[in-house]
N, C-alpha and C positions, 0 to 999 in steps of 0.2 A: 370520438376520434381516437386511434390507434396511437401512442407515443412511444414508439418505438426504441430499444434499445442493447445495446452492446457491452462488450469487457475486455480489456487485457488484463492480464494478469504476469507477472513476473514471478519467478522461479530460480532460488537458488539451487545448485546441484551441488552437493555431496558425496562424497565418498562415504557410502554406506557404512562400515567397520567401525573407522574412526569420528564417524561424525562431523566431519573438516570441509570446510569450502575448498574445494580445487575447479582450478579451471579448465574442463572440459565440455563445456558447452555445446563445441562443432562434434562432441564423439557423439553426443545427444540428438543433437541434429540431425547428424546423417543417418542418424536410425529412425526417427521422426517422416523425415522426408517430406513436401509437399509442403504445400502453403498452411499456413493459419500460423506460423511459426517464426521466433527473428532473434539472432544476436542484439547484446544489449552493450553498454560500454566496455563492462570486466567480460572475461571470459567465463566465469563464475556462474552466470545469470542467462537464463531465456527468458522471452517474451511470448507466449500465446495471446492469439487473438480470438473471440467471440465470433458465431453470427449475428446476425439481428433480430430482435423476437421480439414479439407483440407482449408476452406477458415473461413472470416470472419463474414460471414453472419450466417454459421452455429457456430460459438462461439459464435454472438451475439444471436441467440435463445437460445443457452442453455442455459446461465448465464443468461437471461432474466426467463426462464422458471423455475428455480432453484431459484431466489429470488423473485418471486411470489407462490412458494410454504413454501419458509421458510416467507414469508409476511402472508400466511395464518397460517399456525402453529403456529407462534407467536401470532396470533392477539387472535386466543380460548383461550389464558391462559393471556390475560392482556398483552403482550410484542412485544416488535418491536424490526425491526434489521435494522444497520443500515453499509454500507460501507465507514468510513471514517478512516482515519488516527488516529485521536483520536474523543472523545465525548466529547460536554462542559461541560456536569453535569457530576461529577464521584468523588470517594473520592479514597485514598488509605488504604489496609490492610492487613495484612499478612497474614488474616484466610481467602481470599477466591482463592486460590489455588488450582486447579487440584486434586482431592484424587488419584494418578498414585505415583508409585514410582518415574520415572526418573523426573515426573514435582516436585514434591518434598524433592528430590536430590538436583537440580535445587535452590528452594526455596532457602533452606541452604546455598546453596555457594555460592549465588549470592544477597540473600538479598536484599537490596531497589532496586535494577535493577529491580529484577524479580518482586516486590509488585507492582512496575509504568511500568509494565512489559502490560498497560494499553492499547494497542495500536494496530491498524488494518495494515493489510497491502494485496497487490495484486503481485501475482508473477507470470511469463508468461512461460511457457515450450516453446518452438522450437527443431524440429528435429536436429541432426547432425549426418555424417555420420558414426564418432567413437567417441573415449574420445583423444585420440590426436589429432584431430582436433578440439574436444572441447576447449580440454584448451588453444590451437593453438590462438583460435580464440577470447576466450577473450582479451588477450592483443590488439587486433584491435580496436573491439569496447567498451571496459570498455571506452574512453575519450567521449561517445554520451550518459551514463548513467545520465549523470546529469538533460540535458533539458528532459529527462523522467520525471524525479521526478519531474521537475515542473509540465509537463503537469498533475500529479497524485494530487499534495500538496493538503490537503483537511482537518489540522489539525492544525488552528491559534488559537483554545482554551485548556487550560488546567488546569481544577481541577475549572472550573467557571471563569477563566479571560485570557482575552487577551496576547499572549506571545507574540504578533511581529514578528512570524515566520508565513510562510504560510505554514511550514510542523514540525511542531514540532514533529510530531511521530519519524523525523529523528535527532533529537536532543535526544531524548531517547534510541532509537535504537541503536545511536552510543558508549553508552559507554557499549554494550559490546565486550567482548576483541576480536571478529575475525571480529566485522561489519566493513565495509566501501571496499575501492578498493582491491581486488584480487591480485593485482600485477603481472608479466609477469614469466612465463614457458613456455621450449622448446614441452616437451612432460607430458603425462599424467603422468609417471614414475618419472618426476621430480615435477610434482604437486602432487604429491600423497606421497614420501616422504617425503616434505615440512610441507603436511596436518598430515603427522604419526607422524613426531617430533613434531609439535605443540600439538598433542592430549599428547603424552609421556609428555609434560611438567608438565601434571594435570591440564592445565591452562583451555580445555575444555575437555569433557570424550568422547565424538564421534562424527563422519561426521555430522551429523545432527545439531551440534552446528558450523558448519561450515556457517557462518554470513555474507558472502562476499555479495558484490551488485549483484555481476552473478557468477556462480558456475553448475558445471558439474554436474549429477546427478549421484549419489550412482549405479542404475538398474534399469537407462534408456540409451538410448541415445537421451541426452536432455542436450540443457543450460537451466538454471534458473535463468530469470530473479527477483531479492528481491530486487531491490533498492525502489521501487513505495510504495505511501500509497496507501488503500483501496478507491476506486472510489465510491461516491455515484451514479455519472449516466454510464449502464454500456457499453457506447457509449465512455467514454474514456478508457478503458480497452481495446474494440474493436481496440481504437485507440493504446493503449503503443504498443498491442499484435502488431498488422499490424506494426509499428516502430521496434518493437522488429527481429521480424521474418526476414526483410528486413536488419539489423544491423548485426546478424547471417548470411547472405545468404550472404550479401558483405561481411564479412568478411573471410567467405571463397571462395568465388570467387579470394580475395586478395593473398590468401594463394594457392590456385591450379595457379595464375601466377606467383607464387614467390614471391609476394611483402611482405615476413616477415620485411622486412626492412620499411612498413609503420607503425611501432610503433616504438619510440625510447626508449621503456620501463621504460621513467625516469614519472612515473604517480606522483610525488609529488607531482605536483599540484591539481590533483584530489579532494581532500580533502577539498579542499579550493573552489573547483568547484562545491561540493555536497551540503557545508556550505551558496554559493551563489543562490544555486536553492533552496531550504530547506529555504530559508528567503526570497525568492522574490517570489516564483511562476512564473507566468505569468506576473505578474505585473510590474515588474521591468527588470534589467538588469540578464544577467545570463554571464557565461566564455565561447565563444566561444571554441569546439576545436579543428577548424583550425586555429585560431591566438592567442590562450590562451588571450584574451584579452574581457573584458567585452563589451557586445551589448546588445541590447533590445531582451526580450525574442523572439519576431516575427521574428525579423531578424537571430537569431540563429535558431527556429525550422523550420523557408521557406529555410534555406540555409543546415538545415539535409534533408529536403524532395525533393531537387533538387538532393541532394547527392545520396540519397538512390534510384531515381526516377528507375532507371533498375532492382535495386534488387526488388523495387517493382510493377512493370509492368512484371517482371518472375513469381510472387507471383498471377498477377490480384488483386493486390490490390492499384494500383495507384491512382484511381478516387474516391474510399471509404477514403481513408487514408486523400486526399487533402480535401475533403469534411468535413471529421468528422474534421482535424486541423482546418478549417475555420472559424468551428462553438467555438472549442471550444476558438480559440483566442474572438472571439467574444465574447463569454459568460464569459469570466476570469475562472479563478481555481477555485474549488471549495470551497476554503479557502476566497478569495474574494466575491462570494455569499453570505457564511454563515458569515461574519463581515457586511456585508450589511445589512443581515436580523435583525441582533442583534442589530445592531446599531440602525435600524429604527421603531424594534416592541422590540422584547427582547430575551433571551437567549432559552427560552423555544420554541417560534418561530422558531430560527434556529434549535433546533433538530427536531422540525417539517418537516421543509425542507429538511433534512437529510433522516428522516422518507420514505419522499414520493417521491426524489429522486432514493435513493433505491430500491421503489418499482417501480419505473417506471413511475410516475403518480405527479408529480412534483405540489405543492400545492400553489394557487395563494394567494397573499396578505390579501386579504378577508375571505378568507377560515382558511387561521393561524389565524384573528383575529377570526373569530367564533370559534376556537380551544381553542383560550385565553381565549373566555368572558366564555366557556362552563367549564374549568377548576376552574375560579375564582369564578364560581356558586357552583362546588363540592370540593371546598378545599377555604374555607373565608382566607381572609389574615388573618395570624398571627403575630408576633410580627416581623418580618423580610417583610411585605405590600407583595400584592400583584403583580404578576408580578419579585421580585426578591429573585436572589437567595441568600441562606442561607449562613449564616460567614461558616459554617464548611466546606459547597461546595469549598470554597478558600483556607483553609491550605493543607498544602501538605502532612501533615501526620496525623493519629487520634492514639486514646491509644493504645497500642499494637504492633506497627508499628517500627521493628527496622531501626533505622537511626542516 
C-alpha cells in the first residue's frame, strides 16, 4: 500500500547584498503568482506547499524544482530565500506584520511572541487511514520527534550573535501556549474535545493555532509533522519526510496488532527531550527513547533506522533513507556548518551558505570570499569596519517594539 506524502516549507527572504531579513514577501508573491504559495505571519516569510508523491524521489523534485523557481523570482528584485530555522541578520519590529486580519488579531494578543515570530520551519504530511487512527497513532510516535529536530536544527544565530543552541527557532517557537508535545488520546472525539475546550478558553481562537509537534489535519487525512526547523539542503527534508512517513506506518502497524499498550502515555519527559535535541543537534548527546537516557546523536538515529527498517522497506525507502542519514551524520546539522562558516570567514559568509544551500548549488570557501571582497567594494566600511555586523543587528528590540 502507497503512503503517500507532502511538504511545506517556509522561507525567509532576504535582501541579497546585505544579507538582512526584510519584509517583502507580497513583492515575492506577486512574481510567484499561482497557487502552491502563501503569506505567513511576518512579512519576512513565505510558505510553499508540495504535491503529493508516492515516493521520495518525486518529493525530492518538487521541492527542489519549487526553490529554484522561488531562487529565480527573488534574484530579479535584489532578494534571496533561504530555508533555515532562523537568519543571523534580522532586527525585530512590530510594523512588519501580515496586513490580513487573523495575522493581525494575532499581533495584538500575542505581542513580542508574534514580532520574534522571526522564524522558518518544515512540516511533513503522511497519509492515514482516518483521524482516529490519527490521533491513535500520535501517542506511539511523538517519543522519535525529537532526533527529527536535530536532524533539521539549522538555527544557532539570533538577531546577529551566537545563542548556543543548534535550533533556536525551537526556543521561540515554544513559548506559545499550544507548542510542544501533543499528549495521548483514545479517539479523535476525545482529541477534538480537548482541542474545543482549549480554543473556548480564549487562550487560542482556532485549530490552526493548534502548535503541537504532530497534529491531525483539519481536511485531510493526514498527520502533520511541525516539530523540524526549515532545511537549507532539501535532502534532509527528503530525509525527516522518509523518517516521518515510516514513524506513521509503525505506528500503526502497532495499533492494527494491538500494541496500544506501547506507549505509557506518561510523555513528561518529552520536553526535556526536545530542549536536548534543540541544543545539541547532531553534535552532541540527544535522549534516547527506548532507554529515556542520553547517547550520542548517531547512536540514537542508527538505532531509529534499525527500528523503523520494515516500515521502511514497505515504503521502498530503506536504502534512500540509510544513505541520505549517512551523509547527513557526516556533514553535521546545518547549525554546525553555518558556525563554522562564521567562525572562519563571517556572519555575512554564512547567509551566503544558506543562500546557496537553498538553492541547491551549495557555495565553496573561495567563492564566499569573492562574495565578501565584491560586497566590501559596493558598501566601504563604515564606522562599524568592514566585514561586521552592526550594534543594532544585536539588540533584541528597536523603537516601537512592545516588550
Amino acid at each position: 500500500m502507497t503512503v503517500r506524502i507532502g511538504a511545506e516549507e517556509e522561507f525567509h527572504v532576504l535582501d541579497v547584498e546585505s544579507g538582512r531579513l526584510v519584509p517583502r514577501a507580497d513583492t515575492l508573491l506577486g512574481r510567484l503568482g499561482g497557487s502552491g504559495f502563501s503569506r505567513e505571519l511576518q512579512q519576512s516569510a513565505v510558505e510553499s506547499n508540495s504535491g503529493v508523491h508516492g515516493t521520495l524521489d518525486e518529493l525530492f523534485a518538487d521541492l527542489s524544482a519549487t526553490r529554484r523557481r522561488m531562487d529565480a523570482a527573488a534574484s530579479s528584485f535584489g532578494l534571496a530565500v533561504v530555508a533555515a530555522g532562523t537568519v543571523p541578520l534580522a532586527r525585530v519590529t512590530s510594523r512588519d506584520v501580515t496586513a490580513d486580519p487573523r495575522f493581525r488579531r494575532m499581533a495584538d494578543d500575542y505581542r513580542q511572541v508574534a514580532d520574534e515570530q522571526l522564524i522558518c520551519s518544515a512540516q511533513i504530511h503522511v497519509d492515514v487511514p482516518d483521524r482516529d487512527t490519527a490521533v491513535r497513532a500520535m501517542c506511539l510516535l511523538t517519543p522519535w520527534l525529537p532526533p527529527l529536530l536535530a536532524l533539521s536544527a539549522s538555527s544557532p544565530f539570533w538577531l546577529g550573535s551566537d545563542t548556543g543552541y543548534a535550533s533556536w527557532r525551537t526556543m521561540l517557537w515554544q513559548r506559545w501556549p499550544t507548542a510542544g508535545p501533543v499528549g495521548c488520546y483514545g479517539s479523535a472525539a476525545e482529541y477534538d474535545t480537548a482541542m474545543a475546550e482549549l480554543i473556548g478558553s480564549g487562550v487560542i481562537t482556532d485549530t490552526g493555532m493548534l502548535y503541537h509537534d504532530v497534529r491531525p489535519s483539519d481536511h485531510q487525512r493526514t498527520l502533520e509533522l511541525r516539530v523540524c526547523d526549515a532545511c537549507p539542503r532539501t535532502e534532509t527534508v527528503a530525509l525527516v519526510a522518509g523518517l516521518f512517513r515510516a514513524l506513521v506506518r509503525d505506528a500503526i502497524d502497532r495499533l492494527e496488532r494491538g500494541a496500544d499498550h506501547g506507549c505509557d502515555g506518561h510523555h513528561e519527559w518529552l520536553r526535556a527531550a526536545t530542549w536536548r535535541a534543540a541544543r545539541s543537534g547532531l553534535e552532541d548527546r540527544l535522549v534516547d527513547p527506548e532507554t529515556r537516557r542520553g547517547a550520542p546523536a548517531p547512536v540514537v538515529l542508527r538505532g531509529m533506522l534499525r527500528r523503523l527498517r520494515p516500515a521502511l522497506e514497505a515504503s521502498g525507502d530503506f536504502a534512500t533513507v540509510r544513505t541520505l542519514l549517512d551523509e547527513a551524520l557526516a556533514a553535521g546539522s546545518a547549525a554546525q556548518r553555518l558556525r563554522r562558516v562564521a567562525r572562519d570567514e563571517d556572519l555575512l559568509a554564512g547567509v551566503d551558505m544558506l543562500v546557496a544551500e537553498t538553492r541547491g548549488d551549495p557555495l565553496t570557501p573561495g567563492a564566499r570570499h569573492r562574495r565578501a571582497r565584491h560586497r566590501r567594494a559596493r558598501h566601504p566600511a563604515g564606522p562599524h569596519g568592514a566585514g561586521r555586523t552592526p550594534a543594532c543587528m544585536h539588540s533584541a528590540t528597536t523603537p516601537g517594539t512592545p516588550g
